[in-house]
C-alpha positions in Angstrom: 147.8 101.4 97.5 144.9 100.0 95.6 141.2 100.8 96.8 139.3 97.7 97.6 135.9 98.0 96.7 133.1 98.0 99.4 130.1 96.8 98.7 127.1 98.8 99.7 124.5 98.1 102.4 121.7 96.0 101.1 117.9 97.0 102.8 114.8 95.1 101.9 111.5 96.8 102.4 109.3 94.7 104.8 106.0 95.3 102.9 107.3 94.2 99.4 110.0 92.9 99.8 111.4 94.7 97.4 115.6 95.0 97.9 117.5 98.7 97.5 121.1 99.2 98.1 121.8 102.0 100.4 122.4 105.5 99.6 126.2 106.2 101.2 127.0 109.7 103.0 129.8 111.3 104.0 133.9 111.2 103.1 135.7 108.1 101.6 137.1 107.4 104.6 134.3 108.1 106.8 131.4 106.9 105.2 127.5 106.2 105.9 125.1 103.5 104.9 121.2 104.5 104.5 118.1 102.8 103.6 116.0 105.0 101.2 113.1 107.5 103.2 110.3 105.2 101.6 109.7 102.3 99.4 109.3 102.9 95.1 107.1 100.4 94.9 104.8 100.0 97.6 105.8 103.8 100.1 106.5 102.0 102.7 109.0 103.3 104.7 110.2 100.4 107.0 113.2 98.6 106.1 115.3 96.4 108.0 119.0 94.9 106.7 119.3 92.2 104.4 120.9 90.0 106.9 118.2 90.9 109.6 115.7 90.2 107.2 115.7 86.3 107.0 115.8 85.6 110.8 112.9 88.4 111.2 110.6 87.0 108.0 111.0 83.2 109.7 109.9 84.7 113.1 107.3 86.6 111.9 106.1 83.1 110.0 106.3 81.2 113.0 104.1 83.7 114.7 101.3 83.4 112.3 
């Protein structure tokens, strides 16, 4: 059986918006997505999804 290949976890930093992929932990078949512990640009250390970062940057525009 061939492996398909996954494609990691994307996180953008909220400060920068700089985009990582996610460090992965654990066994093939039971695997973990993380963001990294802070930002290599900026330190910041919140992140949020890439596809929770759209819908949060436009509300966070509309509330400005």
């Amino acid at each position: 059986m061939a492996h398909a290949i996954e494609r990691p976890e994307q996180y953008v930093c909220l400060n920068c918006q700089v985009i990582y992929a996610a460090s992965v932990t654990g066994e093939e078949e039971k695997h973990h997505f993380h963001p990294p512990s802070g930002c290599a640009v900026c330190g910041d250390p919140e992140f949020v999804q890439i596809e929770s970062y759209i819908p949060r940057a436009l509300n966070r525009g509309e509330s400005e």
